[in-house]
N, C-alpha and C positions, 0 to 999 in steps of 0.2 A: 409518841404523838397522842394529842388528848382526841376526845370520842366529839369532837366536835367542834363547828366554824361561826366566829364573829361576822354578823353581818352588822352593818353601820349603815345608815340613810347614804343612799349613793350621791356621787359627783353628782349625774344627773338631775336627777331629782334638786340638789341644793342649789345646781345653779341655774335649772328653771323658777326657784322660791328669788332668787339673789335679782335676776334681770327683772321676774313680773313682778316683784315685791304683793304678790296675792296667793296666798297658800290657797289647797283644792278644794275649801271650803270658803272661798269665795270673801275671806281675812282679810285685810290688810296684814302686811308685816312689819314687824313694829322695829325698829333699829334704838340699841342702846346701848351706853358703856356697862363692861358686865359687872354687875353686884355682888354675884357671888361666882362658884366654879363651873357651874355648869354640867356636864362638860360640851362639848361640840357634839354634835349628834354624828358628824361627818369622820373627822380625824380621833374622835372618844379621847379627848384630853381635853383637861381641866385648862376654864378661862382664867386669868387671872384679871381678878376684880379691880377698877378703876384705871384697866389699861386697855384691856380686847374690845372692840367691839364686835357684837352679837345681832342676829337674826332671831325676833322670837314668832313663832307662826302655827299654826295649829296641824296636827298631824296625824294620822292612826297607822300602823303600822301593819294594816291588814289589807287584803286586795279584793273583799269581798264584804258587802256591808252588813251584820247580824248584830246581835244583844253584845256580842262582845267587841264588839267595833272601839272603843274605847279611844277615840280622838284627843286627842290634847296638847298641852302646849309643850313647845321644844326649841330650844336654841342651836343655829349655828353660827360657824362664825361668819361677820360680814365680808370678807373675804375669803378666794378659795383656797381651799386647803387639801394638802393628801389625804384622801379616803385611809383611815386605821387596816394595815396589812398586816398586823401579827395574828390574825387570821384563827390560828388553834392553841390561843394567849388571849385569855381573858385581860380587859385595860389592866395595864399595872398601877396606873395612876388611879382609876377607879376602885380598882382590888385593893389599892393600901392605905385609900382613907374613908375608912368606914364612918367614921365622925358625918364627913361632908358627903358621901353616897353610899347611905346604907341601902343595901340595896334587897329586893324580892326577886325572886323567877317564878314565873306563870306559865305553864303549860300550857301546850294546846294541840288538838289534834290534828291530822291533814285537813280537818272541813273548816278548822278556827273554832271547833269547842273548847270552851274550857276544861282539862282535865287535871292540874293538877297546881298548885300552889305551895310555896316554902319561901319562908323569911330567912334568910343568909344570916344575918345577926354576924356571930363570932365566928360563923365556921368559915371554910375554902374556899368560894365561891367555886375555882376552877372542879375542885374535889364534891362538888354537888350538885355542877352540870354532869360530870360523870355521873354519879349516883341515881341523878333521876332519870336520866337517858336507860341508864341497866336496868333500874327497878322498875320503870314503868313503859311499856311499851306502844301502849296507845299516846305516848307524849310525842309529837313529830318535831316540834321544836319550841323553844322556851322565849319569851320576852324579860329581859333584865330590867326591873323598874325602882324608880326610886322609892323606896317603902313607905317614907315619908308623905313627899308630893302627891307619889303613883305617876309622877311622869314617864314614858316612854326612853330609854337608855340605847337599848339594841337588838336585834334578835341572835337565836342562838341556834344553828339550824346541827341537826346532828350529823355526823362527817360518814360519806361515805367516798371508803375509798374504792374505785374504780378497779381493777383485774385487766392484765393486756396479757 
């Protein structure tokens, strides 16, 4: 099992955005056929363009507001969808088009500092959430972003397993 757990914008959360159509910053939410892949911020799969319709609405992925608050814009889909449960599986559909989501991980500490940052480029993704989880210890968990955009993707909280 890998050293860590996909966290994906919850049900919640999407279909409080879905009924008030006003994200927590007071947005509108804007509804459109999707252009490109997205992915869902909800189910982390890829929209297909000029079929899905999409939610786009503003968002930060933090629960505390600092310098790194970093709000911005994210799609789901306009309809609900199952919450991504492969849980200790980074997307595979993310993971295997680097082209359409090249992606970053950004660290951060338990207070929301920034501690650490790495461009995925060609490497594992999955093999460099490990890496930076072992190598760096003040990293509490990591945000996957589009390297591109810098959009928000998902968090990545490190696994801990429990003892009975």
């Amino acid at each position: 099992m890998r050293n860590f757990t996909i966290i994906p914008i919850s049900a919640e959360e999407a279909e409080s955005i879905r009924s008030s159509r006003v994200d927590h910053f007071g947005n509108t939410v804007i509804e459109q056929l999707a252009t490109g892949s997205g992915p869902c911020r909800v189910s982390l799969k890829a929209f297909v363009a000029g079929k899905d319709k999409r939610l786009l609405f503003s968002h930060s992925p933090f629960s505390v507001a600092n310098a790194f608050n970093q709000p911005g814009p994210v799609f789901i889909s306009s309809e609900p969808v199952e919450p991504y449960s492969d849980i200790h599986r980074f997307p595979p559909e993310i993971k295997a088009n680097k082209k359409s989501f090249p992606l970053t991980l950004v660290g951060y500490t338990g207070d929301q500092m920034m501690a650490h940052t790495r461009l995925v480029g060609d490497a594992d993704v999955e093999d460099l959430i490990e890496e930076i989880f072992d190598k760096h210890p003040q990293v509490a968990y990591l945000h996957a972003r589009n390297a591109q955009a810098q959009c928000f993707i998902c968090r990545i909280d490190r696994y801990a397993a429990t003892s009975k």
